[in-house]
PyMOL Python script that loads the backbone (N, CA, C, O; Angstrom):
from pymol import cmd

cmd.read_pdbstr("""\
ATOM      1  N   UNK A   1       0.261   9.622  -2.105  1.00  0.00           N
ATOM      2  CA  UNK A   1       0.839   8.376  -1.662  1.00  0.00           C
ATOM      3  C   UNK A   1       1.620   7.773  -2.832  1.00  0.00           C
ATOM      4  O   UNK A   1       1.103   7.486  -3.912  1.00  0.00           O
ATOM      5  N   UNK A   2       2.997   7.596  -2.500  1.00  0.00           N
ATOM      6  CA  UNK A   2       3.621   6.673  -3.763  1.00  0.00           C
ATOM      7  C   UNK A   2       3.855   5.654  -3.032  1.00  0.00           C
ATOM      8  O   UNK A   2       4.012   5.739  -1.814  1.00  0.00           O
ATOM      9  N   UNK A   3       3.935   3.996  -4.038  1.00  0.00           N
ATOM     10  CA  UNK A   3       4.347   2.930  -3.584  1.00  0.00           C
ATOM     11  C   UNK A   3       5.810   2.785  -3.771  1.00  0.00           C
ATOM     12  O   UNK A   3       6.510   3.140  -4.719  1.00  0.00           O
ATOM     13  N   UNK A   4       6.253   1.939  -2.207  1.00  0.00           N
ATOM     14  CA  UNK A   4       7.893   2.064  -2.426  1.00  0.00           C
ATOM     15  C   UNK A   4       8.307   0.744  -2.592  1.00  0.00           C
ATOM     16  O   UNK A   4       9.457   0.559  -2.989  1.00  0.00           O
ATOM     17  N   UNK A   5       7.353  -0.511  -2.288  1.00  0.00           N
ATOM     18  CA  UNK A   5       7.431  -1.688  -2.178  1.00  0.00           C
ATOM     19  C   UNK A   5       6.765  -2.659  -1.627  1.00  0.00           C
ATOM     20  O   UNK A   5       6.415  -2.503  -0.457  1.00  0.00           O
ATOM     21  N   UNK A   6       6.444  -3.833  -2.289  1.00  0.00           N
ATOM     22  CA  UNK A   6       5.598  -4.978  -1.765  1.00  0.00           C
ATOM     23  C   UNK A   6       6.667  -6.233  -1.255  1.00  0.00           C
ATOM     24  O   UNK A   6       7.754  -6.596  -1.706  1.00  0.00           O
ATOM     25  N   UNK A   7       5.851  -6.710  -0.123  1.00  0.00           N
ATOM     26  CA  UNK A   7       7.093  -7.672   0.644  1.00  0.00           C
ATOM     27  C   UNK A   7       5.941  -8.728   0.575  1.00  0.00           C
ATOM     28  O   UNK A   7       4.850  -8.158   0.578  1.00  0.00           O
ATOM     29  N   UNK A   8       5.832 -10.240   0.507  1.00  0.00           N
ATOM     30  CA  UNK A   8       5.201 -10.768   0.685  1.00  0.00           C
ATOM     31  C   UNK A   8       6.044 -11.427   2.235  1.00  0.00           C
ATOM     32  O   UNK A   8       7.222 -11.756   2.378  1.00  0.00           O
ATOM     33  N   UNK A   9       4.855 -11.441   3.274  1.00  0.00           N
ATOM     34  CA  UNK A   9       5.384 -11.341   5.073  1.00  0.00           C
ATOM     35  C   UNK A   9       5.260 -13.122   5.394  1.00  0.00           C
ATOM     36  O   UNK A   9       6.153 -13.527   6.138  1.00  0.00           O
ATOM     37  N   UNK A  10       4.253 -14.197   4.909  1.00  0.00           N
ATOM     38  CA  UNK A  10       4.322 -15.026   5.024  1.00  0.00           C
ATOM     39  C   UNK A  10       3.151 -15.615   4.000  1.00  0.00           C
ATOM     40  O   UNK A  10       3.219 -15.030   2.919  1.00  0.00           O
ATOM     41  N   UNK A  11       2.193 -16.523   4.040  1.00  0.00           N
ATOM     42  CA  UNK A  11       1.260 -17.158   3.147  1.00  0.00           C
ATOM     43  C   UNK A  11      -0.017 -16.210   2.909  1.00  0.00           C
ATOM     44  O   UNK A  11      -0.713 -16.185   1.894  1.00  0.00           O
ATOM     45  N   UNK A  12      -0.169 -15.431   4.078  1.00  0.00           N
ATOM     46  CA  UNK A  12      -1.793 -14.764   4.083  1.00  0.00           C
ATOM     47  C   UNK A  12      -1.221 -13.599   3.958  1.00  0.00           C
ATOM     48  O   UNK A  12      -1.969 -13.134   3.097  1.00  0.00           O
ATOM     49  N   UNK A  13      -0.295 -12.595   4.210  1.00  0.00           N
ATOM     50  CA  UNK A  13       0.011 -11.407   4.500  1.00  0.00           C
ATOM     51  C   UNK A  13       1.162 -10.813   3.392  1.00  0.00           C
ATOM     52  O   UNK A  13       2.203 -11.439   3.192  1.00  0.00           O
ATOM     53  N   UNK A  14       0.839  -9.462   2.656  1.00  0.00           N
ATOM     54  CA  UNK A  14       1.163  -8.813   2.049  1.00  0.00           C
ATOM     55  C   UNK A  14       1.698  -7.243   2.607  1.00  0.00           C
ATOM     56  O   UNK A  14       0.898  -6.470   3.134  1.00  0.00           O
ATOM     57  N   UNK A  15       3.023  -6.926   2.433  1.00  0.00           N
ATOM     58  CA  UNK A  15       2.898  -5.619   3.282  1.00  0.00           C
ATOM     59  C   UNK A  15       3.457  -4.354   2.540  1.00  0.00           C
ATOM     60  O   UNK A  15       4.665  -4.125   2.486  1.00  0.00           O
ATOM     61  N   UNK A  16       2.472  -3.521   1.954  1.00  0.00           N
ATOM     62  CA  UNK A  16       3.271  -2.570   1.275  1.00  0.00           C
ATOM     63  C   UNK A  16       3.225  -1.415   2.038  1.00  0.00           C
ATOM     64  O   UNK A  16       2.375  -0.914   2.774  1.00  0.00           O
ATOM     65  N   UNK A  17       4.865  -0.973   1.522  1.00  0.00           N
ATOM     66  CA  UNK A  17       5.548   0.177   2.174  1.00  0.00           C
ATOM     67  C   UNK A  17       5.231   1.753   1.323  1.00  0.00           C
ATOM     68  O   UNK A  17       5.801   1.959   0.252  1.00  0.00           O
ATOM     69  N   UNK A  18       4.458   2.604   1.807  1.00  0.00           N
ATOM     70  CA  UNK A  18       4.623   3.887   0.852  1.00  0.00           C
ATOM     71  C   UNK A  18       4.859   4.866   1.632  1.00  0.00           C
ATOM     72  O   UNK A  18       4.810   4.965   2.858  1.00  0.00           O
ATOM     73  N   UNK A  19       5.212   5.836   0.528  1.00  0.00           N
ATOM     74  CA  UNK A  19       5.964   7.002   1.070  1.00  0.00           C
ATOM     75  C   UNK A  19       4.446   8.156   1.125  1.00  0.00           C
ATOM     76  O   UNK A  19       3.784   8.251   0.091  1.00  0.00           O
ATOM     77  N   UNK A  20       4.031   8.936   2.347  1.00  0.00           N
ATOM     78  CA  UNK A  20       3.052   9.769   1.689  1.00  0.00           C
ATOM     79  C   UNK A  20       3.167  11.010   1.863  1.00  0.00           C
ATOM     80  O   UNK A  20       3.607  11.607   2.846  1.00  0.00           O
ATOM     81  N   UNK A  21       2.697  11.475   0.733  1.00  0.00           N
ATOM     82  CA  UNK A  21       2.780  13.054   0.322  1.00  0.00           C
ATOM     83  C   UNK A  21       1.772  14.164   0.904  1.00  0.00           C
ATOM     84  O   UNK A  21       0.613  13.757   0.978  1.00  0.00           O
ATOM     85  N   UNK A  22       1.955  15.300   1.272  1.00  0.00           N
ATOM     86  CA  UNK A  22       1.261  16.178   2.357  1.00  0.00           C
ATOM     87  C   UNK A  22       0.120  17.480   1.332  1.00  0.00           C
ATOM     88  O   UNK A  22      -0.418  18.531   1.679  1.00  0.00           O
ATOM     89  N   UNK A  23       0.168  16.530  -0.332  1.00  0.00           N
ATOM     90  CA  UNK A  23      -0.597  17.408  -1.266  1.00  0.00           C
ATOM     91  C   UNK A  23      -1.901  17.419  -1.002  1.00  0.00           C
ATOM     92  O   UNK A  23      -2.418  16.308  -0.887  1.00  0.00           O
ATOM     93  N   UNK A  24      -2.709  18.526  -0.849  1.00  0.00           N
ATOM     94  CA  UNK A  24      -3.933  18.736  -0.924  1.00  0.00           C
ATOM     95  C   UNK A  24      -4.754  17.950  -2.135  1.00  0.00           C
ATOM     96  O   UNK A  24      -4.398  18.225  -3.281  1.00  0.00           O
ATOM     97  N   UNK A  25      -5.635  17.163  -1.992  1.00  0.00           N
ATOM     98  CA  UNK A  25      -6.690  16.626  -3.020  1.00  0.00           C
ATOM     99  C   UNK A  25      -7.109  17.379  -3.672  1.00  0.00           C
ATOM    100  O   UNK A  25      -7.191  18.468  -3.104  1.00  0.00           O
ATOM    101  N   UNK A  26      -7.532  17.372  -4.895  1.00  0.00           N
ATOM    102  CA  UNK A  26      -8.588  17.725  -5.201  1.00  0.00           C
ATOM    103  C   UNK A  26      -9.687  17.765  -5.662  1.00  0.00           C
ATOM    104  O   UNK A  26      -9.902  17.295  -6.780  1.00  0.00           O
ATOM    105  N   UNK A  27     -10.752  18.391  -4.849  1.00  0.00           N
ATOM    106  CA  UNK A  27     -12.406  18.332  -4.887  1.00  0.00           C
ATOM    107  C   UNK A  27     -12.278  16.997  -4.297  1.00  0.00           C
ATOM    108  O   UNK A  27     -11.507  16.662  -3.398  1.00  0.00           O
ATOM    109  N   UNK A  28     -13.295  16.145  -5.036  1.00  0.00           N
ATOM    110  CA  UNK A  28     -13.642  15.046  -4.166  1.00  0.00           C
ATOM    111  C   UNK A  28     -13.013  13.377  -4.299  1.00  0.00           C
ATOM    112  O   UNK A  28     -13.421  12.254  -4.005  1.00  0.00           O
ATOM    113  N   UNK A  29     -11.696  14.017  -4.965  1.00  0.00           N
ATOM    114  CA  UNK A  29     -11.493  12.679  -6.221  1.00  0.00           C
ATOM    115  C   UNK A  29     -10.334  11.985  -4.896  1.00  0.00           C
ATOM    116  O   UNK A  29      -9.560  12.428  -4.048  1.00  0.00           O
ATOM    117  N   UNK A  30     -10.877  10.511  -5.443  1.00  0.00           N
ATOM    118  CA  UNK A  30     -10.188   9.791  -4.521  1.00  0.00           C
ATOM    119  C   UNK A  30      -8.717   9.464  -5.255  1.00  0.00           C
ATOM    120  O   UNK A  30      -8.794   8.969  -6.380  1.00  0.00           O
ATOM    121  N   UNK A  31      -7.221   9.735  -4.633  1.00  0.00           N
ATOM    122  CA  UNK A  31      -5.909   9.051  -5.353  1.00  0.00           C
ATOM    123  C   UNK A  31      -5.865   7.899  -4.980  1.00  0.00           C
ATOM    124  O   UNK A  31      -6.033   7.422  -3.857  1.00  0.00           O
ATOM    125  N   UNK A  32      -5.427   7.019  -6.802  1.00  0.00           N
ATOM    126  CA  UNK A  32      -5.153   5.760  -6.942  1.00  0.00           C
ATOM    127  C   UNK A  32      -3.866   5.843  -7.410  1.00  0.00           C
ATOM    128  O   UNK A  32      -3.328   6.782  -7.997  1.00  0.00           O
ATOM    129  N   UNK A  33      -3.352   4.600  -7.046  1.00  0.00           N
ATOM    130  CA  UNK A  33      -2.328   4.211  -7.133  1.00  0.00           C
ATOM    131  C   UNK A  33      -1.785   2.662  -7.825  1.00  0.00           C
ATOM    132  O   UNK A  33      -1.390   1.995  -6.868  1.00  0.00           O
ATOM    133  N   UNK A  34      -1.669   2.082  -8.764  1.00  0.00           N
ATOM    134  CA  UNK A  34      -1.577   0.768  -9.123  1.00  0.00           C
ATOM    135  C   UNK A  34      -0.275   0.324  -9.340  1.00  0.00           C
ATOM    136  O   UNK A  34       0.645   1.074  -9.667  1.00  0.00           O
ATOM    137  N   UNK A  35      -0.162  -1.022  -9.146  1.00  0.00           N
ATOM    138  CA  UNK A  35       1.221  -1.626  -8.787  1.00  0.00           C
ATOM    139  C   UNK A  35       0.664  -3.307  -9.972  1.00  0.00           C
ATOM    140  O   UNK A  35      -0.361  -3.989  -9.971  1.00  0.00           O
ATOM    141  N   UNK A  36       2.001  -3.372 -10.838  1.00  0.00           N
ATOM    142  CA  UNK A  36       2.047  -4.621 -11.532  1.00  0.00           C
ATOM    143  C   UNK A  36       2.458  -5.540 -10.848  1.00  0.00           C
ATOM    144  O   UNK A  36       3.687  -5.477 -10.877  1.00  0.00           O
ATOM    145  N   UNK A  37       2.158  -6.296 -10.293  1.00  0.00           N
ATOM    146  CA  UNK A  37       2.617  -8.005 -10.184  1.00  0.00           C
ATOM    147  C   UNK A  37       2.149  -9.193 -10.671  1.00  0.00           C
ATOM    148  O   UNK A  37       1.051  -9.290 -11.220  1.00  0.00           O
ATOM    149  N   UNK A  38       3.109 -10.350 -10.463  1.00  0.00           N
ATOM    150  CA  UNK A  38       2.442 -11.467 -11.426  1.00  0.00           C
ATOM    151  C   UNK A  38       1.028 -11.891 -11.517  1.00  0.00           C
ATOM    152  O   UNK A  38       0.703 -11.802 -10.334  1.00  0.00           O
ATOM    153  N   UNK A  39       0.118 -12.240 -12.065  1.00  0.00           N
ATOM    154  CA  UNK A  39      -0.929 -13.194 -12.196  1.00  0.00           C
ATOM    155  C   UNK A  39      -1.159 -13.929 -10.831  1.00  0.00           C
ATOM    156  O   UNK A  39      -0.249 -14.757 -10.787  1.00  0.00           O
ATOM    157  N   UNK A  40      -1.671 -14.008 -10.061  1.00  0.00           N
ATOM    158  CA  UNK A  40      -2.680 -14.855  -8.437  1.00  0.00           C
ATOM    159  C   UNK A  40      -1.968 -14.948  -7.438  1.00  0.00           C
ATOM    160  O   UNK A  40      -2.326 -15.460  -6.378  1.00  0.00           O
ATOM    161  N   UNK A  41      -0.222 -14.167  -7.809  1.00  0.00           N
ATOM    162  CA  UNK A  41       0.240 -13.468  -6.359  1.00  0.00           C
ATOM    163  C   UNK A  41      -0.228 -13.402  -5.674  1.00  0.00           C
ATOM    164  O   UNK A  41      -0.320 -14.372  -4.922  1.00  0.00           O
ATOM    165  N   UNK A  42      -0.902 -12.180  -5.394  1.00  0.00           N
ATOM    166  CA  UNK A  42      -1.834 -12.119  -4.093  1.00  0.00           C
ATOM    167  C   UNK A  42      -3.161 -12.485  -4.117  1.00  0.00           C
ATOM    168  O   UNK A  42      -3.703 -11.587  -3.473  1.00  0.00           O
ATOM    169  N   UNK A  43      -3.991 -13.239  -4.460  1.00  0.00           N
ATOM    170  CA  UNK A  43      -4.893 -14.139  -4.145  1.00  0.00           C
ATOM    171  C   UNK A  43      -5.077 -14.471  -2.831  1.00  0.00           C
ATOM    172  O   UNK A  43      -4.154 -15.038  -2.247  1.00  0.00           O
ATOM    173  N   UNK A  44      -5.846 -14.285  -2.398  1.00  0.00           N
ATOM    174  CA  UNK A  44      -6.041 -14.892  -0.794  1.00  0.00           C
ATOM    175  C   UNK A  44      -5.465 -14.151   0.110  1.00  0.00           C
ATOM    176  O   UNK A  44      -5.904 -14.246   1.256  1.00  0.00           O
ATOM    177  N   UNK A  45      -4.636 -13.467  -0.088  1.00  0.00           N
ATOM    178  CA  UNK A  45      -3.951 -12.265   1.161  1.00  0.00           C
ATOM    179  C   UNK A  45      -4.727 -11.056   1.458  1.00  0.00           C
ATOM    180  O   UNK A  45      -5.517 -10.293   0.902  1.00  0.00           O
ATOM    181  N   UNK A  46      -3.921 -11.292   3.019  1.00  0.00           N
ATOM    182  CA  UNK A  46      -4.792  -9.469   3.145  1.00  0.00           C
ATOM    183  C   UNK A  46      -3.213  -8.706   3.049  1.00  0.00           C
ATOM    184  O   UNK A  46      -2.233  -9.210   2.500  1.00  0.00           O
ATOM    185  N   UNK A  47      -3.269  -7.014   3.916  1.00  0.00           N
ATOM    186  CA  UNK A  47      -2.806  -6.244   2.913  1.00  0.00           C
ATOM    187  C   UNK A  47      -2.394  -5.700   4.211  1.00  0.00           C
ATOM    188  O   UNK A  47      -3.244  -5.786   5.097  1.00  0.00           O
ATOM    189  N   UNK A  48      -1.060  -5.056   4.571  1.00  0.00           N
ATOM    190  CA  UNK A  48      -0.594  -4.543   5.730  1.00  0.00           C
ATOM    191  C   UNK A  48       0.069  -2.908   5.216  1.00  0.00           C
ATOM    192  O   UNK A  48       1.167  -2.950   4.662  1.00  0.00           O
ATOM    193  N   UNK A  49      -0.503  -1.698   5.377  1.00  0.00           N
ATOM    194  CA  UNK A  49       0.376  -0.390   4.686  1.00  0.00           C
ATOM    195  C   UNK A  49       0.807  -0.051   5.615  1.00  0.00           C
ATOM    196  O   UNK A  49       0.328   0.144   6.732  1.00  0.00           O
ATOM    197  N   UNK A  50       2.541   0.124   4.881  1.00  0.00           N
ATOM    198  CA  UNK A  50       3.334   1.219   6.218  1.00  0.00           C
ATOM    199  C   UNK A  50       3.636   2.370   5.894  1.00  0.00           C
ATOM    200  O   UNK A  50       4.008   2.839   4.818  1.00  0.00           O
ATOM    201  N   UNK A  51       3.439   2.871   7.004  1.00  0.00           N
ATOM    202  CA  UNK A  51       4.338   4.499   6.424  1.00  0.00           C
ATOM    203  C   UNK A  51       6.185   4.174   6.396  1.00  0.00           C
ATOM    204  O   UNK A  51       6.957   3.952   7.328  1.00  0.00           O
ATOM    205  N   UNK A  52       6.386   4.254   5.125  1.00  0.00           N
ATOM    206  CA  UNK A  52       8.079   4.227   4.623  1.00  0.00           C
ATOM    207  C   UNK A  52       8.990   4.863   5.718  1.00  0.00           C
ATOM    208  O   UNK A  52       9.915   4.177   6.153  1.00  0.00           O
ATOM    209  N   UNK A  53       8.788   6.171   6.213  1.00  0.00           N
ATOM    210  CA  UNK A  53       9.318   7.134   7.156  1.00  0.00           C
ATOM    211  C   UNK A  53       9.210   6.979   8.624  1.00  0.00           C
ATOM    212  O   UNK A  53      10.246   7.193   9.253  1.00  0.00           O
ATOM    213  N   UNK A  54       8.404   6.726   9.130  1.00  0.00           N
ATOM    214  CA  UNK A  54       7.970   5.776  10.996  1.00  0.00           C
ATOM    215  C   UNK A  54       7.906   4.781  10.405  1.00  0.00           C
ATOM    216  O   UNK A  54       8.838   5.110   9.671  1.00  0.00           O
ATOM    217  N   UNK A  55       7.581   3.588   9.953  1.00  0.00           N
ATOM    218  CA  UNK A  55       7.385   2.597  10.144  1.00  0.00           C
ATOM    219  C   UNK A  55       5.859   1.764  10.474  1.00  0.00           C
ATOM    220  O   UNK A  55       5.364   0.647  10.324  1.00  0.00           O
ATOM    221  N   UNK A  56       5.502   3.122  11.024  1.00  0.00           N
ATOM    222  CA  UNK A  56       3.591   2.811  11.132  1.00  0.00           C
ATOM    223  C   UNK A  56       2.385   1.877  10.132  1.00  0.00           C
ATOM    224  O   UNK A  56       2.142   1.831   8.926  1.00  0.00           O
ATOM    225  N   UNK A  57       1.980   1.389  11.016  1.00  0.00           N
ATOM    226  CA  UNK A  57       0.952   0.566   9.976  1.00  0.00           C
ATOM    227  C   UNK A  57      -0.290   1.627   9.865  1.00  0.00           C
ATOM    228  O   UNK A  57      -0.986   1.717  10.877  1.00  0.00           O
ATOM    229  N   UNK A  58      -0.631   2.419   8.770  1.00  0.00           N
ATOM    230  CA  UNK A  58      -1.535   3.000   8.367  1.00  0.00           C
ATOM    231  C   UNK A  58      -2.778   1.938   8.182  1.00  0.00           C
ATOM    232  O   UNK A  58      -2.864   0.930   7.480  1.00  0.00           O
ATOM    233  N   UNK A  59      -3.741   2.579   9.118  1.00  0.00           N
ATOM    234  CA  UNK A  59      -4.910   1.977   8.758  1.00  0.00           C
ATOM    235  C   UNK A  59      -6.063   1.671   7.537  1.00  0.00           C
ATOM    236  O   UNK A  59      -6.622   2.730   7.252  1.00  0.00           O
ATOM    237  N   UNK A  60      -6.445   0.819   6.942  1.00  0.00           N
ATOM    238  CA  UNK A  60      -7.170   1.130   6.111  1.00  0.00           C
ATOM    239  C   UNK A  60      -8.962   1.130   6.112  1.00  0.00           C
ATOM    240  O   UNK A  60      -9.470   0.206   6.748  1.00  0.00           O
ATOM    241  N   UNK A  61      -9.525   1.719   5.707  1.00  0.00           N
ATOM    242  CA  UNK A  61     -11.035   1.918   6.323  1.00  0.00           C
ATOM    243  C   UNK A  61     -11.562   1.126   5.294  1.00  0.00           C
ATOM    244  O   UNK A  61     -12.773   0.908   5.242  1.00  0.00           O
TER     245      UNK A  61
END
""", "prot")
cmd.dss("prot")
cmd.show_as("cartoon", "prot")
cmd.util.cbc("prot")
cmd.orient("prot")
């Protein structure tokens, strides 16, 4: 998964767009991904992921 961009959507809602990649994991390790933004930006928001390519809101568990 790479990040392609963070949109802030209105006061509560954050929506980042990534692109994802069809690479096999490996073993059991979970991929992270971290993104810089300012200091209490997102504070209080929840978090909306799309797939960059459909447009889909990927679920998060």
């Amino acid at each position: 998964m790479t990040i392609k961009g963070l949109q802030i959507i209105d006061e509560k809602t954050v929506k980042i767009v990534v692109s994802l990649d069809s690479k096999e994991a490996e073993g059991d390790t979970v991929p992270r991904r971290y993104v810089t933004v300012e200091k209490d930006t997102l504070i209080g928001k929840g978090f909306l992921l799309e797939d960059e390519k459909t447009g889909e809101a990927i679920k998060l568990n």
